[in-house]
Every structure is written in C-alpha cells, then in structure tokens.
Biopython code that builds the backbone (N, CA, C, O; Angstrom):
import numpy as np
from Bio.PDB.StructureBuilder import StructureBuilder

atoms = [
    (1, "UNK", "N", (82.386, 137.930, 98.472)),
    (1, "UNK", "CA", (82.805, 136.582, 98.765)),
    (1, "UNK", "C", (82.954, 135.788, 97.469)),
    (1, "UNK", "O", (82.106, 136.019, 96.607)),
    (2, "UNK", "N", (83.783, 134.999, 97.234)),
    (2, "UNK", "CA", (84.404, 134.032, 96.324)),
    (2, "UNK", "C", (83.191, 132.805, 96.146)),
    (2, "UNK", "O", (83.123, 132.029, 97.098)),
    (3, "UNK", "N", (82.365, 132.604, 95.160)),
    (3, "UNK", "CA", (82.066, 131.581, 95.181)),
    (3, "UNK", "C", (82.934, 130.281, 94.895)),
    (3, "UNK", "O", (84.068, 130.173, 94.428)),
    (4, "UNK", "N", (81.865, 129.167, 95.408)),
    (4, "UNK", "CA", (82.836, 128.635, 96.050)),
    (4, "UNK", "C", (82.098, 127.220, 94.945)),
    (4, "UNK", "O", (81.053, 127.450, 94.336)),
    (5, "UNK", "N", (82.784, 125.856, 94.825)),
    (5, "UNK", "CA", (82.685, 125.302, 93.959)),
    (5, "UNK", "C", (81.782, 124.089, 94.864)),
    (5, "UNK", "O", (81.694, 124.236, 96.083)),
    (6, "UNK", "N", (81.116, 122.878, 94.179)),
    (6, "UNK", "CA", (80.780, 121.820, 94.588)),
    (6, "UNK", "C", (81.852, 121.064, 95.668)),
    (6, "UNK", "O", (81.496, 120.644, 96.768)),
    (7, "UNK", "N", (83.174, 120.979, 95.158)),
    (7, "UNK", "CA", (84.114, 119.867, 95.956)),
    (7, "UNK", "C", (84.686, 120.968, 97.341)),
    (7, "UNK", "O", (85.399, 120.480, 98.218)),
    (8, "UNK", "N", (84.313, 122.326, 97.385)),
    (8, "UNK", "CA", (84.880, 122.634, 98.538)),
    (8, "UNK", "C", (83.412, 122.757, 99.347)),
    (8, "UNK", "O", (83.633, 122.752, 100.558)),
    (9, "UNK", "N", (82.183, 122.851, 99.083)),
    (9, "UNK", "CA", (81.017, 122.535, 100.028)),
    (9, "UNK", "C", (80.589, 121.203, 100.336)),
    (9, "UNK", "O", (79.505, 121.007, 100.886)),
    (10, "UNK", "N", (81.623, 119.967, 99.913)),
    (10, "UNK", "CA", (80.817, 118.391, 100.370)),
    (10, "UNK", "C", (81.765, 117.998, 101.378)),
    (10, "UNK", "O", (82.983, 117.840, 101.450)),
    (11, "UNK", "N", (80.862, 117.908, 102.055)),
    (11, "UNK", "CA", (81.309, 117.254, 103.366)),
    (11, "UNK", "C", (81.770, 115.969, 103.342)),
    (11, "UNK", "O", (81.165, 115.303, 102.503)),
    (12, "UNK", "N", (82.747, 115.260, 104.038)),
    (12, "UNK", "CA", (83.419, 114.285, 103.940)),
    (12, "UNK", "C", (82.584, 112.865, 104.177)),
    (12, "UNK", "O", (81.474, 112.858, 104.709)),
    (13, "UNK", "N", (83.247, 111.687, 103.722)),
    (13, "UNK", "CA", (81.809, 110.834, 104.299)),
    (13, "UNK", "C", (82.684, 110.302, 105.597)),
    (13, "UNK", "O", (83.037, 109.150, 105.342)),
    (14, "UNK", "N", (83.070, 110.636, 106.640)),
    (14, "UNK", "CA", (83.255, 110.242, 107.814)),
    (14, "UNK", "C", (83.159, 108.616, 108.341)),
    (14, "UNK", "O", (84.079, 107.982, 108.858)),
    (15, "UNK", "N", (82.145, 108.260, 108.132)),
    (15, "UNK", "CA", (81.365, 107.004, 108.569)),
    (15, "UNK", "C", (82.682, 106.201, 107.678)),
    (15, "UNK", "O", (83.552, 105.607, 108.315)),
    (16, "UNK", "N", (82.718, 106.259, 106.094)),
    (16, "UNK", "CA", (83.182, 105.503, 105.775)),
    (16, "UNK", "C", (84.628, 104.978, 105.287)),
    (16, "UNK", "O", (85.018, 103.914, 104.807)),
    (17, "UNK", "N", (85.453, 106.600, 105.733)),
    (17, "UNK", "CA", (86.648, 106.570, 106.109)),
    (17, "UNK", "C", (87.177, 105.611, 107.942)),
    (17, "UNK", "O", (88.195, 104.957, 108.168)),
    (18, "UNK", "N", (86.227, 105.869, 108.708)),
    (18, "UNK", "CA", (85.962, 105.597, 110.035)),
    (18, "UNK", "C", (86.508, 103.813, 109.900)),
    (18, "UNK", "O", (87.524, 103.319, 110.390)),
    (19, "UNK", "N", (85.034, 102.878, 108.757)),
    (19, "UNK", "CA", (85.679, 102.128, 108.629)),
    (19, "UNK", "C", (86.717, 101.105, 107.995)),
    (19, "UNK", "O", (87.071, 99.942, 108.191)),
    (20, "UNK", "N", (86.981, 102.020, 107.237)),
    (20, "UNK", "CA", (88.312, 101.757, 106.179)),
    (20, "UNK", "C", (89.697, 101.649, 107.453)),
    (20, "UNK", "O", (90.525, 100.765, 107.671)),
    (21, "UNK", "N", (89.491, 102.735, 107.975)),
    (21, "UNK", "CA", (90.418, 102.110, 109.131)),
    (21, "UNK", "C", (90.258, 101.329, 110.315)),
    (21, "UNK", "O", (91.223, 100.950, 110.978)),
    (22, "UNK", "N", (89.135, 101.088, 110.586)),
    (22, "UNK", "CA", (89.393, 99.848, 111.281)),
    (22, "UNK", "C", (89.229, 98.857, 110.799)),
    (22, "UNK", "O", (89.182, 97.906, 111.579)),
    (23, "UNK", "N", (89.029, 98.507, 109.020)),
    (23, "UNK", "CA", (89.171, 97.525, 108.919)),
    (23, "UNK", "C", (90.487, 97.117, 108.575)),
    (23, "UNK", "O", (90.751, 95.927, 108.745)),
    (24, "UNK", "N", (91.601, 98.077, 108.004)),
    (24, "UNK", "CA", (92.812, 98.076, 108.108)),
    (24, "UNK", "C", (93.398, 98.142, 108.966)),
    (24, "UNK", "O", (94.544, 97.712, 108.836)),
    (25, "UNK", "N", (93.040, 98.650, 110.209)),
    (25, "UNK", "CA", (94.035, 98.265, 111.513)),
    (25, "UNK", "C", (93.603, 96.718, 111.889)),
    (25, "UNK", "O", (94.394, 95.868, 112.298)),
    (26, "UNK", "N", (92.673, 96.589, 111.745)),
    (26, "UNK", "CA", (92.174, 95.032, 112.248)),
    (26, "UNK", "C", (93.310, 94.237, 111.558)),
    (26, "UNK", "O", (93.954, 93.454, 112.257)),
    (27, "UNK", "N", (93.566, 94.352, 110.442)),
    (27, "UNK", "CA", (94.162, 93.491, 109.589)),
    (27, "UNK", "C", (95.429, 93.857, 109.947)),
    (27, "UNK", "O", (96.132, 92.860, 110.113)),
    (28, "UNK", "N", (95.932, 94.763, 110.110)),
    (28, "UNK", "CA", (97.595, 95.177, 110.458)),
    (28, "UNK", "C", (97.334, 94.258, 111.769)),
    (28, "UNK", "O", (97.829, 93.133, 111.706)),
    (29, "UNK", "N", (96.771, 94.519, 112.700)),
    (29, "UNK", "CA", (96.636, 93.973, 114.216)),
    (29, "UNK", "C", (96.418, 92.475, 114.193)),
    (29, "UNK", "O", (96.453, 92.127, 115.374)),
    (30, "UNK", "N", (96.183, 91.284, 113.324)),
    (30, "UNK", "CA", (96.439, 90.350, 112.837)),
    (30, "UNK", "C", (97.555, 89.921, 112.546)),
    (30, "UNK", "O", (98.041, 88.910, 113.052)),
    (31, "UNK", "N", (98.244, 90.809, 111.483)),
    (31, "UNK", "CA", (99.234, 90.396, 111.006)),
    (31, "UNK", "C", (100.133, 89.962, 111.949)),
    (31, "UNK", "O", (100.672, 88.878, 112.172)),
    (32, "UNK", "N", (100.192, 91.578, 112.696)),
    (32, "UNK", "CA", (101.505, 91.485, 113.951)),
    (32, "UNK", "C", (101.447, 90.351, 114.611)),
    (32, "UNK", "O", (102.349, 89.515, 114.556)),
    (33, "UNK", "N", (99.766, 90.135, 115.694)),
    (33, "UNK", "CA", (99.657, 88.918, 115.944)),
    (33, "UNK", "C", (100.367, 87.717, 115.810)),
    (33, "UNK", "O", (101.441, 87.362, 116.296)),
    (34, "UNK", "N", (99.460, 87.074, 114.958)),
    (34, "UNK", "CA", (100.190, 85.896, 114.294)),
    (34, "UNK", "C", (99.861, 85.891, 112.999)),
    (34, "UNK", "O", (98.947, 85.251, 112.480)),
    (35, "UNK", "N", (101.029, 87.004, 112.211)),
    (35, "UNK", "CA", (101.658, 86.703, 110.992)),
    (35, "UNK", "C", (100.544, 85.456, 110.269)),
    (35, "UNK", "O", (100.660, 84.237, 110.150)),
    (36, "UNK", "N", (99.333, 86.537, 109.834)),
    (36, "UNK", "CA", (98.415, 86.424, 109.010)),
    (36, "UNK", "C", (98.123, 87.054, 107.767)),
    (36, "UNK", "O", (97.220, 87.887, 107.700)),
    (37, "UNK", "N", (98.918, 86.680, 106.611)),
    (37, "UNK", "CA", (99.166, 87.342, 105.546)),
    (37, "UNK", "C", (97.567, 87.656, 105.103)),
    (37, "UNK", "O", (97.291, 88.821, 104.817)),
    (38, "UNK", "N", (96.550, 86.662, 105.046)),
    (38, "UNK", "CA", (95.044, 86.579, 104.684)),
    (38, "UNK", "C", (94.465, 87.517, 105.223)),
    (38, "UNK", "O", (93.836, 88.407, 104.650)),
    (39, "UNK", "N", (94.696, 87.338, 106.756)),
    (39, "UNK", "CA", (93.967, 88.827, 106.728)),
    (39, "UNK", "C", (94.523, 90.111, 106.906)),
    (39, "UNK", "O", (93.808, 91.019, 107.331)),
    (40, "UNK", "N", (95.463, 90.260, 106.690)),
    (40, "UNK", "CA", (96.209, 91.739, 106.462)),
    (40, "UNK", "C", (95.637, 92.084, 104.409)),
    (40, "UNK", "O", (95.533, 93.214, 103.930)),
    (41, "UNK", "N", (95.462, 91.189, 103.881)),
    (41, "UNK", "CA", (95.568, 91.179, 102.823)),
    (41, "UNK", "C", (93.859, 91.800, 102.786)),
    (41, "UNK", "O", (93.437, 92.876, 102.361)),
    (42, "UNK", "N", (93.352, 90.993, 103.221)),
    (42, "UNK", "CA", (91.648, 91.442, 103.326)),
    (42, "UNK", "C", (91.572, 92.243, 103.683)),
    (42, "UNK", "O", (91.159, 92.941, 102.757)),
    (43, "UNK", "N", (91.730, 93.120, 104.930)),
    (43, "UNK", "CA", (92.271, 94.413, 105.882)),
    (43, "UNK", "C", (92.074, 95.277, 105.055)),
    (43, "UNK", "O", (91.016, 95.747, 104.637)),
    (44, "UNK", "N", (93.688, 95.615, 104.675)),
    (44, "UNK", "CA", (94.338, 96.474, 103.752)),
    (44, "UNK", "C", (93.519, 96.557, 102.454)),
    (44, "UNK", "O", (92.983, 97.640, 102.222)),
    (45, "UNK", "N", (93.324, 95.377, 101.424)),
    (45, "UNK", "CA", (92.688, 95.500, 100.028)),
    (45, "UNK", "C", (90.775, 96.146, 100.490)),
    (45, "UNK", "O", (90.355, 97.042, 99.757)),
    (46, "UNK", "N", (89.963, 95.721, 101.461)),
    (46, "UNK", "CA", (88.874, 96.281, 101.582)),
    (46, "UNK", "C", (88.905, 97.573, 102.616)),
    (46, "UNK", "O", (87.916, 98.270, 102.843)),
    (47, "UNK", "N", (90.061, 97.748, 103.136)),
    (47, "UNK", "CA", (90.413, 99.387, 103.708)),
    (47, "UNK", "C", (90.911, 100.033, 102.274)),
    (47, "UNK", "O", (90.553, 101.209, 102.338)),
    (48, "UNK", "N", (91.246, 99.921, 101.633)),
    (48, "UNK", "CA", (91.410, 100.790, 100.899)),
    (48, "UNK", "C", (90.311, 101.108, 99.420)),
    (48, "UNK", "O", (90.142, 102.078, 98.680)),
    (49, "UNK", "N", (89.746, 99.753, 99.506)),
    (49, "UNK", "CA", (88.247, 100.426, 98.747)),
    (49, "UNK", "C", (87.160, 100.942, 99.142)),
    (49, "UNK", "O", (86.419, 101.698, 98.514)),
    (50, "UNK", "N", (87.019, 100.441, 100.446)),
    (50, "UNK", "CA", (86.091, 101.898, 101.168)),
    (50, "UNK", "C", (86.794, 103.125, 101.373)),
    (50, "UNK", "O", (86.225, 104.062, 101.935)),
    (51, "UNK", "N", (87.836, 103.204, 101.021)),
    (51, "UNK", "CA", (88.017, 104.473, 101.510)),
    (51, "UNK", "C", (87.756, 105.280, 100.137)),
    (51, "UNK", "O", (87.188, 106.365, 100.012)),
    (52, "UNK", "N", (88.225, 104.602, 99.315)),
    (52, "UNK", "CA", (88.059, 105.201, 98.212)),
    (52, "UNK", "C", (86.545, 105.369, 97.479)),
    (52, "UNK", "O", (86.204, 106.180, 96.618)),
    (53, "UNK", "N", (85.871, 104.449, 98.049)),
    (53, "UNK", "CA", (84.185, 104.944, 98.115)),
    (53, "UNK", "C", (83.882, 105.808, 99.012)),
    (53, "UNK", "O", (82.662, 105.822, 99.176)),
    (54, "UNK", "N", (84.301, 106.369, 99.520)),
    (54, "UNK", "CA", (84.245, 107.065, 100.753)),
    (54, "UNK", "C", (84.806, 108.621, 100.089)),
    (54, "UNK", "O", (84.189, 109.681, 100.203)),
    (55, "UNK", "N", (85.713, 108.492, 99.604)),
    (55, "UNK", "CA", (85.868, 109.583, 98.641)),
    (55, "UNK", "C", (85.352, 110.169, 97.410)),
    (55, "UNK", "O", (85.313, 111.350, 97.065)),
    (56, "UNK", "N", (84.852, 108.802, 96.642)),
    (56, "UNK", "CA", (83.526, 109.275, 95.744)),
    (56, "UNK", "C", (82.510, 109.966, 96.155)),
    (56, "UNK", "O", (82.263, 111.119, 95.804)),
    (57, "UNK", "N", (81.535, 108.954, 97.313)),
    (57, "UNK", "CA", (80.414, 109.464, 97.980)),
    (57, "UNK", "C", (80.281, 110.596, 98.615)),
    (57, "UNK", "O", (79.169, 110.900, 99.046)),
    (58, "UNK", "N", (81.667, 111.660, 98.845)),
    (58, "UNK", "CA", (81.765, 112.660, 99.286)),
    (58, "UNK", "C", (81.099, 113.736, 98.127)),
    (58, "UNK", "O", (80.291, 114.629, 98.381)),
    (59, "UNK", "N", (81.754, 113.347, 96.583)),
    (59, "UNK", "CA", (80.987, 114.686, 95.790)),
    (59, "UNK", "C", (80.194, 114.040, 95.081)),
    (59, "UNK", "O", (79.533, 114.742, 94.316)),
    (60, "UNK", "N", (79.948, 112.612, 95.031)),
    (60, "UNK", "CA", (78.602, 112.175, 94.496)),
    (60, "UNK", "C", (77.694, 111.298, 95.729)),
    (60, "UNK", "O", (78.176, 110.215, 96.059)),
    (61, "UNK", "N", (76.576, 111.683, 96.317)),
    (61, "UNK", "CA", (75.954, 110.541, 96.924)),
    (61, "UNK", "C", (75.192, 109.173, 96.062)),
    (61, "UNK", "O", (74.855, 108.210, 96.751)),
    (62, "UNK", "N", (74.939, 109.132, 94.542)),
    (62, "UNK", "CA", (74.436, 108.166, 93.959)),
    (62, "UNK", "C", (75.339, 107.412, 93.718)),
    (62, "UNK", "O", (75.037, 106.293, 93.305)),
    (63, "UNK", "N", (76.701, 107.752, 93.885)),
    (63, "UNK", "CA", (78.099, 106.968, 93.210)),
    (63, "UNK", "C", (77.894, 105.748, 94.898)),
    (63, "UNK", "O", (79.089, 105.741, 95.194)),
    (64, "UNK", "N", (77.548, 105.290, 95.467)),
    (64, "UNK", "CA", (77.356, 104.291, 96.647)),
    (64, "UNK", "C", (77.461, 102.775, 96.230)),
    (64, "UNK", "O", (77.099, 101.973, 97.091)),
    (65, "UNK", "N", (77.981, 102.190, 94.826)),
    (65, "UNK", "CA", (77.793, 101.392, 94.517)),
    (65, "UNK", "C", (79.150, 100.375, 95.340)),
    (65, "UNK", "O", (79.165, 99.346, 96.016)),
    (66, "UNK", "N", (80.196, 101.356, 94.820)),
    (66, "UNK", "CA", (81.654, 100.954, 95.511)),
    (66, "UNK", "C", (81.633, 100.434, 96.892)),
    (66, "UNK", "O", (82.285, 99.441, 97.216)),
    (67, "UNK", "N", (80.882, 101.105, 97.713)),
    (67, "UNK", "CA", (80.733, 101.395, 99.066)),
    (67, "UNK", "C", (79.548, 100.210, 99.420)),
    (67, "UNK", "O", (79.617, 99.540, 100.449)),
    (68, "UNK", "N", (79.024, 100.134, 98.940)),
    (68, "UNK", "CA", (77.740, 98.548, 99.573)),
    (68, "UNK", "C", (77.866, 97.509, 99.120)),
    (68, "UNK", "O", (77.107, 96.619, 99.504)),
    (69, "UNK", "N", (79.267, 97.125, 97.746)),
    (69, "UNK", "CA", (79.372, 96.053, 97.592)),
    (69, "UNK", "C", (80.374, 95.620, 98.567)),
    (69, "UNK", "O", (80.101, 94.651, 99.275)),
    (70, "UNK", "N", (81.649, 96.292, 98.711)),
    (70, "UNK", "CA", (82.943, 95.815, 99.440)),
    (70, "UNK", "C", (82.767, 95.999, 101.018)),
    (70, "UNK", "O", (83.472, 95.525, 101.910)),
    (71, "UNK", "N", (81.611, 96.834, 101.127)),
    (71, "UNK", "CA", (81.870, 96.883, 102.688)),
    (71, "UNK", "C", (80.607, 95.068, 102.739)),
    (71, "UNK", "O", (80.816, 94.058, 103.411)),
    (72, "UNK", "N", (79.484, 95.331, 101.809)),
    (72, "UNK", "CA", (78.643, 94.211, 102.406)),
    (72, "UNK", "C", (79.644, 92.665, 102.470)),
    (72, "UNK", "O", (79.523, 91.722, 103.253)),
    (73, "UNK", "N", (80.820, 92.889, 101.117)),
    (73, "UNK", "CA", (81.377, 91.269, 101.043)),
    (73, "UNK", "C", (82.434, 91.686, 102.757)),
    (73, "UNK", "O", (82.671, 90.844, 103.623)),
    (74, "UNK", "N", (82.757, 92.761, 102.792)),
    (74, "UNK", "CA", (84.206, 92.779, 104.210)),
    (74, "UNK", "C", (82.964, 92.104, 105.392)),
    (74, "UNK", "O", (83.253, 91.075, 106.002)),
    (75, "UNK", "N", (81.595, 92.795, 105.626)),
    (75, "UNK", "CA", (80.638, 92.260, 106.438)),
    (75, "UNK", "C", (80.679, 90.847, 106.347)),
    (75, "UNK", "O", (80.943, 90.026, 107.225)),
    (76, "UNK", "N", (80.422, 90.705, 105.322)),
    (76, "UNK", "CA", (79.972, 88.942, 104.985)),
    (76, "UNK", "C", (81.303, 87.537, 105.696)),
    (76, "UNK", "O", (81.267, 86.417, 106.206)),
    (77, "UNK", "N", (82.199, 88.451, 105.326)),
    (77, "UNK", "CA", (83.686, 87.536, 105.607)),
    (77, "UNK", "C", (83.994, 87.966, 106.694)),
    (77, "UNK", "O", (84.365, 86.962, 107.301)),
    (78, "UNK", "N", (84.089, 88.841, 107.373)),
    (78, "UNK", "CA", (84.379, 89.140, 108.870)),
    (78, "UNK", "C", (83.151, 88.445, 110.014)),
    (78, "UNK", "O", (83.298, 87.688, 110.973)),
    (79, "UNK", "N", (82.333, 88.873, 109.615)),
    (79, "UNK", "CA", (80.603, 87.618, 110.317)),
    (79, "UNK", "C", (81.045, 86.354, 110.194)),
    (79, "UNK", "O", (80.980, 85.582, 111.151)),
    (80, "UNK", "N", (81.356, 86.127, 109.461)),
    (80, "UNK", "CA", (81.918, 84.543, 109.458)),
    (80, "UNK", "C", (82.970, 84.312, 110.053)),
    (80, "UNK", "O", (83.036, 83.154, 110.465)),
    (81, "UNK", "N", (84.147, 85.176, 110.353)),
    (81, "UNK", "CA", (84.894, 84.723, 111.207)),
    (81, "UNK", "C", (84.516, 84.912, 111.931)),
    (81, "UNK", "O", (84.689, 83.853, 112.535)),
    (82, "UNK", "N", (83.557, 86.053, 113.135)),
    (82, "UNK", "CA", (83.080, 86.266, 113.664)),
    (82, "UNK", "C", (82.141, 84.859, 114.502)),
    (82, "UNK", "O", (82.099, 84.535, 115.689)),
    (83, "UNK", "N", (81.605, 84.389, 113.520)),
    (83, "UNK", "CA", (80.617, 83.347, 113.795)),
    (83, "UNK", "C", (81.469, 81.985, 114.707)),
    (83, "UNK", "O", (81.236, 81.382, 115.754)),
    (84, "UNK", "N", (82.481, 81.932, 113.711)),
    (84, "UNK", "CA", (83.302, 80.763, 113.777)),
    (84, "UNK", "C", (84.173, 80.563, 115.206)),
    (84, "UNK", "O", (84.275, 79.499, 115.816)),
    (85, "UNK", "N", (84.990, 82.312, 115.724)),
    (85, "UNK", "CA", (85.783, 82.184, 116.333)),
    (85, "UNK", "C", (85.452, 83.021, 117.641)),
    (85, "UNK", "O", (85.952, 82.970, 118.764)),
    (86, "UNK", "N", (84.584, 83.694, 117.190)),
    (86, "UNK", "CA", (83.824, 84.068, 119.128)),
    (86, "UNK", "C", (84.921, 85.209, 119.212)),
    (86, "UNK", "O", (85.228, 85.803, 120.246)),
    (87, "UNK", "N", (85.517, 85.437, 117.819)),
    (87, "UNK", "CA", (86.683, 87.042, 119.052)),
    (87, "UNK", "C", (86.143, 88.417, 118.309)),
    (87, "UNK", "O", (86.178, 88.687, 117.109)),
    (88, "UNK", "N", (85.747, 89.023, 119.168)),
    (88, "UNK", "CA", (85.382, 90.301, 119.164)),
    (88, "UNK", "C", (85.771, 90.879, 118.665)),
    (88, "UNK", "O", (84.827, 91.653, 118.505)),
    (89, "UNK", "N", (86.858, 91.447, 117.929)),
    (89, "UNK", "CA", (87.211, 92.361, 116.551)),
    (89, "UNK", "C", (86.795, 92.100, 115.339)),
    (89, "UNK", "O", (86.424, 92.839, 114.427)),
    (90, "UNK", "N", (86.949, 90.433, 115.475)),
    (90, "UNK", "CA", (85.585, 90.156, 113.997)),
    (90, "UNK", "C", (84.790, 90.867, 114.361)),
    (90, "UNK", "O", (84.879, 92.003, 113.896)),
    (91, "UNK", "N", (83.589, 90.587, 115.383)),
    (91, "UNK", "CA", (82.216, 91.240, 115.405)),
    (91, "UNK", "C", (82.153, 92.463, 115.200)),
    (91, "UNK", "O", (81.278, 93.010, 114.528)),
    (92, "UNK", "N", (83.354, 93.177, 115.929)),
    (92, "UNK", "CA", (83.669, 95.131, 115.598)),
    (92, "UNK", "C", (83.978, 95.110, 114.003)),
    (92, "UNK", "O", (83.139, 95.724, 113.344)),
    (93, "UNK", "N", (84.537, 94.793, 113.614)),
    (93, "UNK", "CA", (84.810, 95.363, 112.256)),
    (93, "UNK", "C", (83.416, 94.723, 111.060)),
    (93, "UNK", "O", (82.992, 95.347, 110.087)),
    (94, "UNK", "N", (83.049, 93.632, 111.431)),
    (94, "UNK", "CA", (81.937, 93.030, 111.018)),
    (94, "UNK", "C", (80.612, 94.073, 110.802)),
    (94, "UNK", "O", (80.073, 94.424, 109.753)),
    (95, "UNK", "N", (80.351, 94.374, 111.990)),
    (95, "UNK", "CA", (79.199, 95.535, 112.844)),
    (95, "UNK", "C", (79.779, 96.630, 111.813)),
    (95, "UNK", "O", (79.371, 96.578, 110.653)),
    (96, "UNK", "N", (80.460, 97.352, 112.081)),
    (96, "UNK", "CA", (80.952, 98.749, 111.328)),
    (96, "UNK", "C", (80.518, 98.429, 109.663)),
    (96, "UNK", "O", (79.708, 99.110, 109.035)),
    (97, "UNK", "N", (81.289, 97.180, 109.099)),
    (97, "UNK", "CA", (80.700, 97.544, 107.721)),
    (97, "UNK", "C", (79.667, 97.106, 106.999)),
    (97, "UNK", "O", (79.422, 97.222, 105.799)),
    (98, "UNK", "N", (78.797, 96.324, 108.315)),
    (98, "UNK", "CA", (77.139, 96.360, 107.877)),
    (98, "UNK", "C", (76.780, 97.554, 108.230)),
    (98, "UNK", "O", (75.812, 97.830, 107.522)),
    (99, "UNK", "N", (77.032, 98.488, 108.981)),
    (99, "UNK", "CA", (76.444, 99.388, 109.095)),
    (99, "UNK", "C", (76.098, 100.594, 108.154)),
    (99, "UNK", "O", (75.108, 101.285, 107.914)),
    (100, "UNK", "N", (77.808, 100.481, 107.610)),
    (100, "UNK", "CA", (78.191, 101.266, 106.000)),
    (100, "UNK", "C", (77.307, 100.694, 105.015)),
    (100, "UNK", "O", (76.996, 101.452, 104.096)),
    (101, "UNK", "N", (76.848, 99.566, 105.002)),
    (101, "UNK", "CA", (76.897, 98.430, 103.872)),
    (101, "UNK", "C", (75.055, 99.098, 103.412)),
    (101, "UNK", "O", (74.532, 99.326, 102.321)),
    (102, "UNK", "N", (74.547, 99.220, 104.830)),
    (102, "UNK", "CA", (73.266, 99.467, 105.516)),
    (102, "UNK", "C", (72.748, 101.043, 104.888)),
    (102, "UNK", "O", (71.696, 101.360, 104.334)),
    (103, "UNK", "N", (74.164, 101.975, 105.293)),
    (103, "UNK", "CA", (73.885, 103.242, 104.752)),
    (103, "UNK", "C", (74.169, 103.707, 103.379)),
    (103, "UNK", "O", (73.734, 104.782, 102.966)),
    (104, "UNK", "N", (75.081, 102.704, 102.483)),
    (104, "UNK", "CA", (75.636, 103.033, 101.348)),
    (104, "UNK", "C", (74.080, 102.267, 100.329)),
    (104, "UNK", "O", (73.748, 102.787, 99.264)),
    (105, "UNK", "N", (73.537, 101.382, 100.741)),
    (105, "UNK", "CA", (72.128, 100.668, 100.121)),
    (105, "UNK", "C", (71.456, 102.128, 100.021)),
    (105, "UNK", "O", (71.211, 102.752, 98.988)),
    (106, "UNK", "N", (71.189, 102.566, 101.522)),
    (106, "UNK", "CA", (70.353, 103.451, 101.098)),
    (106, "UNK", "C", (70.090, 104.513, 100.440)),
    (106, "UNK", "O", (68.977, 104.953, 100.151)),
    (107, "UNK", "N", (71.507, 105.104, 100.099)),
    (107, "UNK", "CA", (72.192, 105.855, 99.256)),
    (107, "UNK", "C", (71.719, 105.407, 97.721)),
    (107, "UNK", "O", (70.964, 105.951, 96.915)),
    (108, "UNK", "N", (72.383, 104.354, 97.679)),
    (108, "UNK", "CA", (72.098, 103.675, 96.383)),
    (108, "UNK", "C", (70.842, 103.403, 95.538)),
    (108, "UNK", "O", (70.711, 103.303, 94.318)),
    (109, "UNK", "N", (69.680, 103.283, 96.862)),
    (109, "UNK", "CA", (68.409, 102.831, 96.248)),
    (109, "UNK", "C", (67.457, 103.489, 96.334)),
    (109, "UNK", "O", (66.280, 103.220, 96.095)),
    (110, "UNK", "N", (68.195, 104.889, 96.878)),
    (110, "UNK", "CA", (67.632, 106.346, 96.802)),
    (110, "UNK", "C", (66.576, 106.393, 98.229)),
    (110, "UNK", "O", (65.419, 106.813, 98.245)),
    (111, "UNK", "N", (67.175, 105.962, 99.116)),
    (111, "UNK", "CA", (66.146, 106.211, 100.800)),
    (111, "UNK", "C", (66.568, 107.107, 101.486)),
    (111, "UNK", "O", (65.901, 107.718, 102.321)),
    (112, "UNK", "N", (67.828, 107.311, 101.194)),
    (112, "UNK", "CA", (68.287, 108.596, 101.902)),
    (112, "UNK", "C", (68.442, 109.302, 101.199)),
    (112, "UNK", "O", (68.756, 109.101, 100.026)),
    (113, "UNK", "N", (68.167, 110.872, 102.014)),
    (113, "UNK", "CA", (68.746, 111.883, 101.096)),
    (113, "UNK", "C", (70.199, 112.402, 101.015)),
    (113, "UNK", "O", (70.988, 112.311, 101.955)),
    (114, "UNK", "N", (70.575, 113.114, 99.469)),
    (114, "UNK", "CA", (71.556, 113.190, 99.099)),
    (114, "UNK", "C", (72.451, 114.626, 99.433)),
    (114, "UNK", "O", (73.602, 114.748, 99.014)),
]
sb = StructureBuilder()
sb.init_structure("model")
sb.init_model(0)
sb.init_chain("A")
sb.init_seg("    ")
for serial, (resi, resn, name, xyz) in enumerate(atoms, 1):
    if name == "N":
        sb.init_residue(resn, " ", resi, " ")
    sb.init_atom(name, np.array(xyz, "f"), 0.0, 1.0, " ", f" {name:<3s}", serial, name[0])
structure = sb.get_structure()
C-alpha cells in the first residue's frame, strides 16, 4: 500500500463549510428579497472566510484563529438583527456561527482535541 500523506488523511471540517453556506445563501436570499446589497455583501464576504477557515482547519486544527474571529463578528451582527427584527433566518444563521465560533475557540485555546 502507498503511503499516504497528511492532506489525503484530514478529514474535512464539515461544520464549517455547513456554515459558510448558509450564511451565503442567507445573504443571496436577501438580496433576491428586497435587493439588499448589505447583506448579500456580509453573506457572501463572511461565507467565504469561513469557508476558507474551514479549509485551513482541515490540515491544521491550531490554525482556528480565522474561523472564531469571522464566524464570532457574522454571530455578533446577525444576533443583532436577529434581536431587532424577530425573523428567523437571522436567529438560524446567527445560532450556526456561534456554534462554529464556540467550536473554533475551542480549537484555538486548545479544549478540544486535534
């Protein structure tokens, strides 16, 4: 058998591809709405840096830094709309990247294992 290298035995980080897209569909699903450039812009720009922490954290788990700042600020700004406007896709996309925000800390501050 072929040994086999680090990047073909790490498993994907799932969780935080998971919410890279819904925080980018949220924001596409806005836009269409009512033609909300702000939050397609938020959407899209913090879907695509979790994802891309999401792709670090796959062959490094200490690299989590990417991943608990942008998902905690997408948390922080989606809770607040959340707070403000009572509609439930804030709270879903809100929920999802405290949850990341939650698991990428622990990553980071060494509580979970790697």
């Amino acid at each position: 058998m072929a040994d086999r290298t680090a990047k073909q035995e790490a498993k994907l980080d799932y969780m935080a591809f998971a919410v890279a897209g819904v925080a980018g569909g949220h924001g596409v699903m806005e836009y269409m709405k009512a033609a909300n450039i702000a939050s397609l812009g938020i959407g899209l720009g913090f879907g695509s840096l979790i994802a891309l922490s999401g792709y670090r954290t796959t062959y490094n788990k200490d690299d989590a830094a990417l991943g608990l700042v942008s998902s905690g600020l997408l948390a922080a700004l989606r809770g607040k709309q959340f707070y403000d406007t009572q509609k439930t896709p804030y709270g879903v996309v809100a929920g999802a990247a405290l949850l990341l925000a939650v698991r990428s800390g622990g990553y980071y501050l060494g509580f979970l294992k790697k």
